[in-house]
C-alpha positions as CSV (number, residue, x, y, z in Angstrom):
1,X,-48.6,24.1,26.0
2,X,-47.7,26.8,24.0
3,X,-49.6,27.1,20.7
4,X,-47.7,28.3,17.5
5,X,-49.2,31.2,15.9
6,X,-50.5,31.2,12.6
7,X,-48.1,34.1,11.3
8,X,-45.0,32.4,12.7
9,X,-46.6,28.9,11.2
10,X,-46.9,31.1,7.4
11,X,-43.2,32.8,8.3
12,X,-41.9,29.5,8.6
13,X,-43.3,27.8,5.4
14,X,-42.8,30.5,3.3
15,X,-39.3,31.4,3.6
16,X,-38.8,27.6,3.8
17,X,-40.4,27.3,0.6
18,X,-38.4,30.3,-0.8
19,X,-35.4,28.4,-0.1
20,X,-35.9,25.1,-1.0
21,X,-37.3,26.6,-4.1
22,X,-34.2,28.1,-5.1
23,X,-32.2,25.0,-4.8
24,X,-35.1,23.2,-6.8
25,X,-34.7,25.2,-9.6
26,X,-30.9,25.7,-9.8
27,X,-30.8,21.6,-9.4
28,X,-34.2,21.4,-12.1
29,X,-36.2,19.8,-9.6
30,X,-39.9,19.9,-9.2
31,X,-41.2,22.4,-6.7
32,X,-44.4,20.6,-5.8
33,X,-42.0,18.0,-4.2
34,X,-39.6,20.8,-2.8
35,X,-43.1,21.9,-1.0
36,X,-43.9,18.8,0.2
37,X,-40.3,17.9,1.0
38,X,-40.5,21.1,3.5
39,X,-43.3,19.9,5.4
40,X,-41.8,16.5,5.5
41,X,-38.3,18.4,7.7
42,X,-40.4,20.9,9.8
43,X,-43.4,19.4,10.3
44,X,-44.3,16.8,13.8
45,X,-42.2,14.3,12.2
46,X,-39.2,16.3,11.4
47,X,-37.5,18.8,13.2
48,X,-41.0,19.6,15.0
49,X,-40.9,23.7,13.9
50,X,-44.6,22.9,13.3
51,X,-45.8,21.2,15.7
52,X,-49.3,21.1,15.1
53,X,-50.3,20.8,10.5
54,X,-53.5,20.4,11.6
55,X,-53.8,24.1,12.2
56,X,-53.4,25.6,8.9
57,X,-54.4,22.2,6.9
58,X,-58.0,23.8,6.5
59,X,-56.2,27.2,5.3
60,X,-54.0,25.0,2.7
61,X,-57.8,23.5,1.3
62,X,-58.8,26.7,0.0
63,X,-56.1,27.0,-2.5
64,X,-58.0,23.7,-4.1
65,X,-61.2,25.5,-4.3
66,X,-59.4,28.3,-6.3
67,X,-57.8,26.0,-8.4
68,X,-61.4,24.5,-9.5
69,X,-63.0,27.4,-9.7
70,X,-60.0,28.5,-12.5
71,X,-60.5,25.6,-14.1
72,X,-64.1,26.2,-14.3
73,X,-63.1,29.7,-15.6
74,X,-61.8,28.2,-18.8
75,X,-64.5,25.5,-19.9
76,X,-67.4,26.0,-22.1
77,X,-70.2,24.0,-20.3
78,X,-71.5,22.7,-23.6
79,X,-68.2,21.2,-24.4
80,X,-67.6,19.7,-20.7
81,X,-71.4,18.3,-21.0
82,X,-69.7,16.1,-24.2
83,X,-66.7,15.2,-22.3
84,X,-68.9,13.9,-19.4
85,X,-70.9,12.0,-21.6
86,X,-68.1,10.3,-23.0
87,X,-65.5,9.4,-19.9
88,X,-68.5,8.3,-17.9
89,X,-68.0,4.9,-18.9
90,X,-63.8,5.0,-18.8
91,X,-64.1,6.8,-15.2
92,X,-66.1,3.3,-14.2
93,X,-64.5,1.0,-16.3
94,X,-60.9,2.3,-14.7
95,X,-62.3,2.8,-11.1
96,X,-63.4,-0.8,-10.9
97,X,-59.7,-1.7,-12.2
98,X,-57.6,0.4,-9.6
99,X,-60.0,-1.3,-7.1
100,X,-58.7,-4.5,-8.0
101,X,-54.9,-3.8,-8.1
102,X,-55.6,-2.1,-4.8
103,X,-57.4,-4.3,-3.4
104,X,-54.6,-7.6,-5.0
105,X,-51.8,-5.1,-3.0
106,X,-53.0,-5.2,0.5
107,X,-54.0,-9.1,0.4
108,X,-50.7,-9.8,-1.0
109,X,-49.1,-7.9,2.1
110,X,-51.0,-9.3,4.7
111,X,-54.2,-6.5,5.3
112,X,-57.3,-8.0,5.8
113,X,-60.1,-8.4,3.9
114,X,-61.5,-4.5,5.5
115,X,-58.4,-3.0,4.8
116,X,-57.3,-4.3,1.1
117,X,-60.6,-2.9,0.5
118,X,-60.4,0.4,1.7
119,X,-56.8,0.2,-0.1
120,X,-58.2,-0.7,-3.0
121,X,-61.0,1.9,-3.0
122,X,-58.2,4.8,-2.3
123,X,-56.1,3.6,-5.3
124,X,-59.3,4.2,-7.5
125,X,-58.6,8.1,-7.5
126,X,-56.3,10.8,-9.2
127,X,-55.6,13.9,-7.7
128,X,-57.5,16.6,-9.1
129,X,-54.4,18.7,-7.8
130,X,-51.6,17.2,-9.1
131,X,-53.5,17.0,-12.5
132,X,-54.6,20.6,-12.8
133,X,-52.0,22.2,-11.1
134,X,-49.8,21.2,-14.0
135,X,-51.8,21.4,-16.8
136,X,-51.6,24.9,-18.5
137,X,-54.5,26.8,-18.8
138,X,-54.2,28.9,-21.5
139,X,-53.1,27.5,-24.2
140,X,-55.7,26.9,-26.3
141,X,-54.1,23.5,-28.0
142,X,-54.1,22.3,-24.3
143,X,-58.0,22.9,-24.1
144,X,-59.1,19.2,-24.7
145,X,-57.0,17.7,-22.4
146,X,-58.1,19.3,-19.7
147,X,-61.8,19.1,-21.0
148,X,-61.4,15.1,-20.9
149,X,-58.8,15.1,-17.6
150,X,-61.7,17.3,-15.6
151,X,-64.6,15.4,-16.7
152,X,-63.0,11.9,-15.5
153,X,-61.7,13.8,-12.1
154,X,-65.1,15.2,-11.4
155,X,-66.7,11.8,-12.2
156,X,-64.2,10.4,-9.8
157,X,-65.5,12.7,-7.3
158,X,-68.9,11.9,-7.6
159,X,-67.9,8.6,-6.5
160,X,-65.7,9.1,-3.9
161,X,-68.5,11.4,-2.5
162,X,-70.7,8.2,-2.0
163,X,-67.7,6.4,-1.0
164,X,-67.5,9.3,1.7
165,X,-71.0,9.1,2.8
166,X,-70.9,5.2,3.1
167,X,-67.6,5.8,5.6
168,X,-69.2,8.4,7.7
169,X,-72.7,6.2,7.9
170,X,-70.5,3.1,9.1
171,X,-68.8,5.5,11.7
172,X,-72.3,6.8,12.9
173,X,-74.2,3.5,12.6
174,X,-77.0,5.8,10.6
175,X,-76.4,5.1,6.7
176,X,-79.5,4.5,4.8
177,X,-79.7,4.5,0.7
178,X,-82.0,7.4,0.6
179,X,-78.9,9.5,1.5
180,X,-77.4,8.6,-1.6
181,X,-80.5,9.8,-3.5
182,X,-80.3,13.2,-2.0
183,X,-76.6,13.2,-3.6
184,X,-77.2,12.5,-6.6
185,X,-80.4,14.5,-6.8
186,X,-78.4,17.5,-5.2
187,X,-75.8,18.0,-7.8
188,X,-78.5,18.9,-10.8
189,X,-80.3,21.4,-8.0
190,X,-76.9,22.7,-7.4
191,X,-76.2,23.5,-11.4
192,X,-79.8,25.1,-12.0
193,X,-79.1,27.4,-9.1
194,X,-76.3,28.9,-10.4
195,X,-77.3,29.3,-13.9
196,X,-80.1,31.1,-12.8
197,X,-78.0,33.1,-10.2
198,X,-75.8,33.8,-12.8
199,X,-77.7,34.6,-15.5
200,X,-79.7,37.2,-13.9
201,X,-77.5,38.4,-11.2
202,X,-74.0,37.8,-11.2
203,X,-73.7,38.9,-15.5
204,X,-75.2,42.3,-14.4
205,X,-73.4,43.0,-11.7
206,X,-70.2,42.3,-13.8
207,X,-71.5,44.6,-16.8
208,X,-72.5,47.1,-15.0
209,X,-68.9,47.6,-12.5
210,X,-66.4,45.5,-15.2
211,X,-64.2,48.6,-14.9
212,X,-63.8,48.5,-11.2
213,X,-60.9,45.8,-10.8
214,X,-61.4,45.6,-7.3
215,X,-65.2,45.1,-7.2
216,X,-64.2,42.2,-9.5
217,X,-62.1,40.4,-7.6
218,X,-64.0,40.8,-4.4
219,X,-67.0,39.8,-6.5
220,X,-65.6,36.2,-7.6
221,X,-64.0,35.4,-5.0
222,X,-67.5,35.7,-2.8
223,X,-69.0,33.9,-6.0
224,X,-66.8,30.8,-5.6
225,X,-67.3,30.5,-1.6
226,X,-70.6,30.9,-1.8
227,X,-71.1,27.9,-4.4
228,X,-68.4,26.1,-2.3
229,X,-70.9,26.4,0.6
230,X,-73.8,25.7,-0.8
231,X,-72.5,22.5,-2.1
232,X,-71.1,21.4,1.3
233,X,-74.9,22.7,2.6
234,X,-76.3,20.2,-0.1
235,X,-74.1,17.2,0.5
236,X,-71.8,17.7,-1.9
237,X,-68.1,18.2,-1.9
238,X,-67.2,22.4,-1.8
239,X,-64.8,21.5,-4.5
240,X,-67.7,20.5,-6.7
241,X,-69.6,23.9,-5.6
242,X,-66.4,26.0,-6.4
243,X,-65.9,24.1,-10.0
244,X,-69.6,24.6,-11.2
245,X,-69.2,28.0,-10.0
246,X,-66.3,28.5,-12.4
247,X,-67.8,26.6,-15.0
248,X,-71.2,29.4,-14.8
249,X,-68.9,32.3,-15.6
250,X,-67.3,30.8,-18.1
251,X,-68.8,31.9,-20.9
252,X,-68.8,35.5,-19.6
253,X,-66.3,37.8,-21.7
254,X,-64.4,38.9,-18.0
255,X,-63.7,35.1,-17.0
256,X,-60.1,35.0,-18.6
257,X,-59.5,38.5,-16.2
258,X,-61.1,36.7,-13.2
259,X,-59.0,33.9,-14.0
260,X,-55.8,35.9,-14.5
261,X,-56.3,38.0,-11.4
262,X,-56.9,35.0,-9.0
263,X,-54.1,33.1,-9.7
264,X,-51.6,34.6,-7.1
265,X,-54.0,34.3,-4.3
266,X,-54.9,30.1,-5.7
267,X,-50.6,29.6,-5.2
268,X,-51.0,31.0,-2.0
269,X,-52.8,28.1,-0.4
270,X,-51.7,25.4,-2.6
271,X,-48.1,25.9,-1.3
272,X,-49.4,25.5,2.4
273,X,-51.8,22.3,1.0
274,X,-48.5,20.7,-0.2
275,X,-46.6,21.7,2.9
276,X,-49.2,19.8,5.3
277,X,-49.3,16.7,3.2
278,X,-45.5,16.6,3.9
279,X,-45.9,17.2,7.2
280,X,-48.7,15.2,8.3
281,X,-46.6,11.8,7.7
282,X,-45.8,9.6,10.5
283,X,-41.9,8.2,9.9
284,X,-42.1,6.3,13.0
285,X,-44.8,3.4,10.5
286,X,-41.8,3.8,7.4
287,X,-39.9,0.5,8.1
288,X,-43.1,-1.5,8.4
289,X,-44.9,0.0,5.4
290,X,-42.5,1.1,2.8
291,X,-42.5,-2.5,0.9
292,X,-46.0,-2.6,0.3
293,X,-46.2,1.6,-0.1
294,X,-43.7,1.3,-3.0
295,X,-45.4,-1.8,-4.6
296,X,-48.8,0.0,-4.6
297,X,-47.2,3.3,-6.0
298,X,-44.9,1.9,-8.9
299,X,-48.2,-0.2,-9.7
300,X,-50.6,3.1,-10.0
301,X,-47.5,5.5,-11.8
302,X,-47.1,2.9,-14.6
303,X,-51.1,1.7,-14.5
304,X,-52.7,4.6,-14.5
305,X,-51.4,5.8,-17.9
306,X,-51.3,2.4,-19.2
307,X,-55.0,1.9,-18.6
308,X,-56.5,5.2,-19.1
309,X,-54.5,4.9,-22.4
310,X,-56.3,2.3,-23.4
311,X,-59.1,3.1,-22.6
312,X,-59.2,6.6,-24.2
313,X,-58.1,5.2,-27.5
314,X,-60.8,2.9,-27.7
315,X,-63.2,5.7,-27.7
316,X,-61.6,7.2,-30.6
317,X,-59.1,9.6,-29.1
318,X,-55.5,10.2,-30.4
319,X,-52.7,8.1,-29.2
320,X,-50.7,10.6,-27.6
321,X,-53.6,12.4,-26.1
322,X,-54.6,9.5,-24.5
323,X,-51.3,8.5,-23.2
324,X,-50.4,11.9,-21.8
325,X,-54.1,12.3,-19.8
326,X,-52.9,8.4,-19.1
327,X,-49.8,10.4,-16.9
328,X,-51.3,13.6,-15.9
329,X,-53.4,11.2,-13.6
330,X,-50.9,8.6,-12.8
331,X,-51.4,9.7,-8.9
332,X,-53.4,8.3,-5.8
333,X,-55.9,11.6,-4.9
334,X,-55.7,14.0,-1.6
335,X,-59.6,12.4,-1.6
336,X,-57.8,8.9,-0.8
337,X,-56.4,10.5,2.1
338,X,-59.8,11.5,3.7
339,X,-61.3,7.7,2.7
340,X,-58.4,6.5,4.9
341,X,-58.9,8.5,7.6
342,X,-62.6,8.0,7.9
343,X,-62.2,4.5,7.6
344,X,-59.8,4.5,10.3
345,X,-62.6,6.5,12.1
346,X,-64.8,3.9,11.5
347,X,-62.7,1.1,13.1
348,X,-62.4,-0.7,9.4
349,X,-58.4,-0.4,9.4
350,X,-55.7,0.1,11.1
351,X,-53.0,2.7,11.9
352,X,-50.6,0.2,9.7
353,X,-52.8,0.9,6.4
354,X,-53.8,4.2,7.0
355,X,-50.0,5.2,6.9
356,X,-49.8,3.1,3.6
357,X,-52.0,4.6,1.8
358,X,-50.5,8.1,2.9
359,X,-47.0,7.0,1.6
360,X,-48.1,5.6,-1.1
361,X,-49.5,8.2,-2.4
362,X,-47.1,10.6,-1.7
363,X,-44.5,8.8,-3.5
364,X,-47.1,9.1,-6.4
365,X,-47.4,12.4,-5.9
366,X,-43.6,12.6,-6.1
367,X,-43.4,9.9,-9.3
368,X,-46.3,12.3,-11.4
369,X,-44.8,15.4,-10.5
370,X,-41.0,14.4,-12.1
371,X,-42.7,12.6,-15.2
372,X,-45.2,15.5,-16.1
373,X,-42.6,18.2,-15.6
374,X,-40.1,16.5,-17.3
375,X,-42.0,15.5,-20.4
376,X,-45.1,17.8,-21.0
377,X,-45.9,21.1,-20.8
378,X,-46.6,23.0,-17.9
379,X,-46.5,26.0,-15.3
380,X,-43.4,24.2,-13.4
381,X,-41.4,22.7,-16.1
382,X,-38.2,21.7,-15.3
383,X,-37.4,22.9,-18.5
384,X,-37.7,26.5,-20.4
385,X,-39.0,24.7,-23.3
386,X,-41.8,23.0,-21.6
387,X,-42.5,25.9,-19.4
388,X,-46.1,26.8,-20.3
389,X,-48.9,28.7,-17.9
């Protein structure tokens, strides 16, 4: 067979993407869906112009690395330490809920007892993509929300990290509870490491050659791989390694030029990230899934911010802070996807629920996209007054 070249694979998706785009905005549509949308018609599935997403899906991740590492970029780590502190107990409190409803979905459907569970664990995420991808970074009145909105996403994927270990030690028959000690051991390593690295490495380096732009960029980019690596080397998810890597530099005077510079290169890969979760959807599963697939996404759009509303304003914070974090992580999570497939891996589902989950949170992807674009701030505003990077 034939295999499809990379460029032609990128020529494809982005002039699709160009188009599609174009049509979003002139109908005020949201271009994350238009991405995904484009997947959805060329990919296996559709008119089968990609035949294999597979191929560039691991090309799409890095543009989730950058993202964190941005993020990082723009948070104090004294101030995210007090944000931790005080979603820790809202990121369980919630998780355990979202479990439930799950869990209440697939039993009601028919899934047995494995799957509603594994449907009720993927339901317990928001996508840290969908989240940050639309929250504006600098604005400085934005600044808490995404203090609070990262702190609960990173807490989220501390847990889905054991939930991923668990998965992969049913799959090779070879789990044992000191694994999860070496996690949760690893991430504290992980943090000292950089400071130092940073402190007395990385901070000279940029003093010393801050007017060579090039040397910059070349500089941070290596900076967040590396961490990325080191985390996956450690156990750890890279996306945690590229956040804390972000988070290090934070507080250097060049971050906001980092940040600023890296941007173009971060939309690069997120465009083909969106474009493969389009594309790796099976329609042929649609008719027998769709009931159940709406149910469990019109349940998380409307829970999520319903709950984490709640929540928030019982720890003292405003109203409409609260309610709008509440909807910024009204999604299933891209880490759902991988519990799914690993449990699938594992024997614990079957095809059926694997493709429910994957719809389901799709249509939440969809769902959060419209709602955030059309009623807060952010980069892809539907609207010129809500347009905010």
């Amino acid at each position: 067979m034939h295999q499809q070249s990379i460029v032609h694979i990128i020529f494809l998706i982005f002039t699709g993407t160009a188009i599609l785009s174009t049509l979003a905005l002139f109908t005020r549509q949201s271009l994350l869906v238009a991405y995904m949308a484009l997947g959805a018609m060329l990919g296996p599935w559709g008119l089968q112009l990609v035949k294999d997403s597979s191929l560039i899906k691991q090309t799409g991740d890095i543009g989730i690395l950058f993202l964190l590492f941005l993020l990082g970029l723009h948070l104090q780590p004294q101030n995210l330490l007090l944000s931790l502190r005080k979603m820790s107990s809202i990121t369980l409190i919630s998780s355990f809920i979202f479990l439930i409803i799950g869990f209440s979905i697939g039993h009601f459907f028919g899934f047995n007892f494995y799957e509603s569970l594994i449907i009720g664990i993927a339901s317990m995420f928001s996508s840290t993509i969908i989240g940050l991808k639309l929250l504006p970074t600098t604005i400085l009145h934005h600044q808490h929300t995404g203090e609070l909105m990262i702190s609960i996403l990173l807490l989220q994927d501390l847990i889905a990290i054991v939930v991923l270990m668990v998965l992969k030690g049913i799959g090779d028959r070879m789990f044992s509870f000191h694994d999860i000690g070496y996690i949760l051991s690893a991430a504290p390593t992980l943090i000292f490491v950089a400071y130092i690295f940073q402190r007395f490495v990385l901070s000279k380096l940029l003093t010393l050659f801050d007017r060579i732009h090039e040397y910059i960029f070349i500089l941070s980019i290596g900076w967040c791989l590396c961490m990325a690596e080191l985390s996956h080397f450690m156990g750890l998810s890279e996306e945690i390694g590229a956040f804390i890597a972000g988070v290090t530099l934070a507080s250097n005077p060049i971050s906001l030029y980092i940040a600023e510079s890296l941007k173009p290169l971060r939309d690069f890969f997120l465009v083909i990230f969106f474009f493969t979760i389009g594309a790796g959807f099976n329609f042929g599963y649609l008719p027998a899934i769709i009931i159940p697939a709406c149910t469990l996404a019109a349940l998380i759009l409307l829970g999520k911010p319903i709950i984490f509303g709640w929540l928030m304003q019982k720890t003292g914070e405003p109203k409409s802070t609260s309610w709008e974090v509440g909807v910024r992580l009204g999604q299933i999570s891209e880490f759902s996807l991988l519990v799914i497939y690993l449990a699938l891996e594992a024997n614990l589902i079957q095809p059926a629920a694997t493709y429910m989950v994957q719809a389901a949170t799709i249509l939440t992807f969809v769902g959060s996209c419209y709602w955030v674009t059309m009623r807060y701030p952010t980069p892809l505003a539907a609207s010129d007054k809500l347009r905010r990077d």
